[in-house]
C-alpha positions as CSV (number, residue, x, y, z in Angstrom):
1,X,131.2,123.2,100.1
2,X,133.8,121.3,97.8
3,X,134.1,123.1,94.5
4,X,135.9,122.8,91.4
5,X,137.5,125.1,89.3
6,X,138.5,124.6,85.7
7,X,139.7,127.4,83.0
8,X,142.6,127.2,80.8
9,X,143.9,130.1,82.0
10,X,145.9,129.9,84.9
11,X,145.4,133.8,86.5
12,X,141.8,133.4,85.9
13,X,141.5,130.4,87.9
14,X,144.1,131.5,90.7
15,X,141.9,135.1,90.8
16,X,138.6,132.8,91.0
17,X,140.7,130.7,94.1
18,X,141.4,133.8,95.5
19,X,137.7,135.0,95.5
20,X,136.5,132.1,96.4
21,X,138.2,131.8,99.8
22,X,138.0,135.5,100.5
23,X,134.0,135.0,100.4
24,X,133.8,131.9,102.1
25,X,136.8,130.7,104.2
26,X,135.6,127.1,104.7
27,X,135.2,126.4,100.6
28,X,137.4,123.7,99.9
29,X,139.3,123.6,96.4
30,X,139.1,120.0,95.3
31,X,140.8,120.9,91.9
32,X,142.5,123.1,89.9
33,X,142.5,122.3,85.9
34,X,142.7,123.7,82.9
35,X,140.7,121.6,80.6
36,X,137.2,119.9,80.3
37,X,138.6,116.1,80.7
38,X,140.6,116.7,84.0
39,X,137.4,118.3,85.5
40,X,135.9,115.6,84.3
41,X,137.9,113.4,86.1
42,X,138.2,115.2,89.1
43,X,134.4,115.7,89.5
44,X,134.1,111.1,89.3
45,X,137.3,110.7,92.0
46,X,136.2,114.2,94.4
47,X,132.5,114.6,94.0
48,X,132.6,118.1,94.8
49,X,129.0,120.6,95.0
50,X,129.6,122.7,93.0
51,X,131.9,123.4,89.3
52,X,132.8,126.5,88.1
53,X,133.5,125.2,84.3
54,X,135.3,128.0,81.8
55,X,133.0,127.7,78.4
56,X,136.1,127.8,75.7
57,X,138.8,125.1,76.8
58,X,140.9,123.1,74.8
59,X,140.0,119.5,73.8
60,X,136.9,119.1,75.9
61,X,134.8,122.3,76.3
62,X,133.4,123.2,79.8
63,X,129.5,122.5,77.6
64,X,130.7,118.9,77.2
65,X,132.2,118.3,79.9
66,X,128.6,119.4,82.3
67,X,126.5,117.3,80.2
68,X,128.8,114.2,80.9
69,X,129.0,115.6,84.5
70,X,125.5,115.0,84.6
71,X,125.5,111.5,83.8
72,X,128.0,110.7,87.4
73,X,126.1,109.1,90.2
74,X,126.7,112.5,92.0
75,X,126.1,115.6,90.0
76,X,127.5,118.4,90.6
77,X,125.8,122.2,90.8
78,X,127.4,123.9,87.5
79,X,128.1,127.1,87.0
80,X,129.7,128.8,84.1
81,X,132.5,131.5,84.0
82,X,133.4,132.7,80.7
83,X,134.1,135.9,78.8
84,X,132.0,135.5,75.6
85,X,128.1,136.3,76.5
86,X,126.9,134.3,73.6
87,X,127.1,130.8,75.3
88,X,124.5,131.6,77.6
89,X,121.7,129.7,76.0
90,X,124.0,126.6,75.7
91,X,125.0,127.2,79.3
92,X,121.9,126.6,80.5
93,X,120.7,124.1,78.0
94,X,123.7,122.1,80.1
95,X,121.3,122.8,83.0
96,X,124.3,125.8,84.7
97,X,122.4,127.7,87.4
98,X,123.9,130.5,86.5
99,X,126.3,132.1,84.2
100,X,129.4,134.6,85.1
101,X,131.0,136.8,82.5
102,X,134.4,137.8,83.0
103,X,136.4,139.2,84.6
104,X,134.1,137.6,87.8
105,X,132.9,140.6,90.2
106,X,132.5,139.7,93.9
107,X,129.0,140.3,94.0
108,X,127.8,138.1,91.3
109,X,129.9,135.5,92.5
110,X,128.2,135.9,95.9
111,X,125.3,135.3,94.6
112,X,126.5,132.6,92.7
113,X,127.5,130.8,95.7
114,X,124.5,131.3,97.3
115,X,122.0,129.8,94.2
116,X,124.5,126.7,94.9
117,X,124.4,126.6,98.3
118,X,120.3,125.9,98.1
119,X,120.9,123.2,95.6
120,X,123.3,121.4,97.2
121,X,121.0,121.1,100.3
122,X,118.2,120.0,98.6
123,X,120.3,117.2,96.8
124,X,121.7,115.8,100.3
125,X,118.0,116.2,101.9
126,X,116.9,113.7,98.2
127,X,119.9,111.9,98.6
128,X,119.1,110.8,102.7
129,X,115.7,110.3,101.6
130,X,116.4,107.7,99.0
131,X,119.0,106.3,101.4
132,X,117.7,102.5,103.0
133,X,116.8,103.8,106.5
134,X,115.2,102.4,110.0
135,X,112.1,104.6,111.1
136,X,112.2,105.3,114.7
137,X,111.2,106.9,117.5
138,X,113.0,109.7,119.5
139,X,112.5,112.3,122.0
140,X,108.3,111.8,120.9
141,X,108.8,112.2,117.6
142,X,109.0,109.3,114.3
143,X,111.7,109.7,112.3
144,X,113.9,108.0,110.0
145,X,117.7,107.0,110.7
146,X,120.0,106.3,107.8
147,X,121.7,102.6,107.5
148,X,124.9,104.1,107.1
149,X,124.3,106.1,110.5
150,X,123.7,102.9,112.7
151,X,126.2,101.7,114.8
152,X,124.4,98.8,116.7
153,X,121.1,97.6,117.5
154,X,120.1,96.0,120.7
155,X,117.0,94.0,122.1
156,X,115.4,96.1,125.1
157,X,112.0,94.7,126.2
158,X,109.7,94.4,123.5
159,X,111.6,97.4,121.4
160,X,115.0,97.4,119.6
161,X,117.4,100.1,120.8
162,X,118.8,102.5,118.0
163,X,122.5,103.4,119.0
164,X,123.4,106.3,115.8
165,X,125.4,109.1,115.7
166,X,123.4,111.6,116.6
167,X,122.0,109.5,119.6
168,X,119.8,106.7,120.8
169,X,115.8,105.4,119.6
170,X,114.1,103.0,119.7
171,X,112.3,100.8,116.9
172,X,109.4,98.2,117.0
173,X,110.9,96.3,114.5
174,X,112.8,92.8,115.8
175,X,116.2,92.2,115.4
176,X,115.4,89.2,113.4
177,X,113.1,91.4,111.2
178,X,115.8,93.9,110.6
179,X,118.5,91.1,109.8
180,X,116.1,90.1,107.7
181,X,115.3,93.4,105.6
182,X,119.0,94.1,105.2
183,X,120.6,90.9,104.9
184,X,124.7,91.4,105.4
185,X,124.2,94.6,106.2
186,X,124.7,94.2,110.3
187,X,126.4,91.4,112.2
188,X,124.7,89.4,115.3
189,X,127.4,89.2,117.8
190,X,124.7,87.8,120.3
191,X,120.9,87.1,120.4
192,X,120.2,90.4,121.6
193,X,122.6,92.6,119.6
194,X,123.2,93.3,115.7
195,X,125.8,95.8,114.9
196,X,127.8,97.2,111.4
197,X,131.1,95.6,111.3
198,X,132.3,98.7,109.8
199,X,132.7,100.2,112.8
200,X,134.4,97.3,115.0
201,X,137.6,97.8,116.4
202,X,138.5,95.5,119.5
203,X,137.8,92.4,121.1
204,X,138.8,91.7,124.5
205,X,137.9,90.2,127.8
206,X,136.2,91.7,130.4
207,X,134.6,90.5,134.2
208,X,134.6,87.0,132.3
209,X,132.8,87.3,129.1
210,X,134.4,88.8,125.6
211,X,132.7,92.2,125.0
212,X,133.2,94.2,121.7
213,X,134.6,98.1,121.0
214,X,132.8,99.8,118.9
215,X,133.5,103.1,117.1
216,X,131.4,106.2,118.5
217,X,130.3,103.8,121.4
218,X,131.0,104.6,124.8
219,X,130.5,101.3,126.2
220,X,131.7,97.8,125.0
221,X,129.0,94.9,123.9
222,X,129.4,91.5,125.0
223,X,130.1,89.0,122.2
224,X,128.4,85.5,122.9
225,X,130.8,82.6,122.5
226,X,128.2,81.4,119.7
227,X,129.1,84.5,117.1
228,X,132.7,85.1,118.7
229,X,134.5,83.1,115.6
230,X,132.7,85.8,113.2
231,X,133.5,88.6,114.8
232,X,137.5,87.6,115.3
233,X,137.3,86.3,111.1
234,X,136.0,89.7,110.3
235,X,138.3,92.0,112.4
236,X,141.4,90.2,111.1
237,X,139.9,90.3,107.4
């Protein structure tokens, strides 16, 4: 989990660190400030999970600075550490999940970490869903592979093999059909193959023919001398 940390008190946000780490090891601490702006600005460049905002902080208050949280493309879980009590009803107006009161005790922090934890799963779970994706089908069952997942696509018989990263399925859909759907999202490097260019990284020769590495590909795909000037443009671009 990526979290932030803003109070403009620096013990309070190295004891928070420390607590942090102590109850999870694998946290990672994607900032350190001590005003509302900087976490502001941290939260746009880092999109960490979860913020734990102080309440009272000069120029931009940690209240502010959640509500304009809310408006980034990725929203952070937010939850408020502060020692005055009487915030809590704007704290949670500012949609915080929960609400610590200083100084921090390791349980309730705990349990802190734990609210966040189940909201941050259920925004990557909406986030894949509303991801474009290819439905397929693997080991017997349909599911539904991410665009961002594909590495290449090739014609086998009348179905279209899936090569991902967690594996291999197959599709019904046609090349053409896909190429179609997602225009410049894949690359044909020969009638039967489309893959991302994102993840190209050599072209050579081999047993006569050019064939193509791939990242997270074991083996190379042949490149047909009618797409080979695309494929050398892009992986000099």
């Amino acid at each position: 989990m990526k979290v932030l940390v803003a109070d403009d008190e620096a013990p309070a946000r190295q004891r928070l660190v420390a607590l942090l780490r102590e109850l999870d090891p694998g946290i990672e601490i994607v900032g350190e400030v001590g005003d509302g702006a900087a976490a502001l600005e941290v939260a746009q460049k880092q999109e960490p999970d979860l913020a734990l905002l102080d309440i009272r902080m000069p120029g931009t208050d940690g209240i502010e600075a959640a509500l304009r949280m809310a408006e980034l493309p990725r929203v952070p879980v937010i939850v408020f550490v502060t020692a005055y009590d009487e915030y809590a009803l704007a704290a949670f107006d500012a949609n915080a999940i929960d609400y610590l009161l200083k100084p921090v005790r390791r349980e309730r922090l705990q349990a802190a970490l734990g609210k966040a934890g189940v909201f941050t799963q259920v925004q990557r779970e909406v986030l894949r869903d509303t991801l474009p994706g290819l439905h397929v089908s693997q080991g017997g069952r349909l599911r539904r592979i991410p665009l961002d997942e594909i590495i290449c696509l090739r014609a086998d018989s009348k179905y279209v093999e899936v090569c991902h990263m967690g594996g291999a399925a197959l599709s019904d859909s046609s090349l053409k059909a896909i190429e179609e759907e997602y225009p410049g999202h894949f690359l044909r490097i020969h009638r039967n193959a489309l893959v991302d260019p994102r993840r190209m990284r050599e072209l050579r020769p081999e047993a006569g023919v050019m064939v193509l590495e791939m990242e997270d590909l074991e083996r190379p795909l042949e490149v047909s001398r009618r797409h080979l000037a695309q494929v050398r443009k892009l992986l000099r671009s």
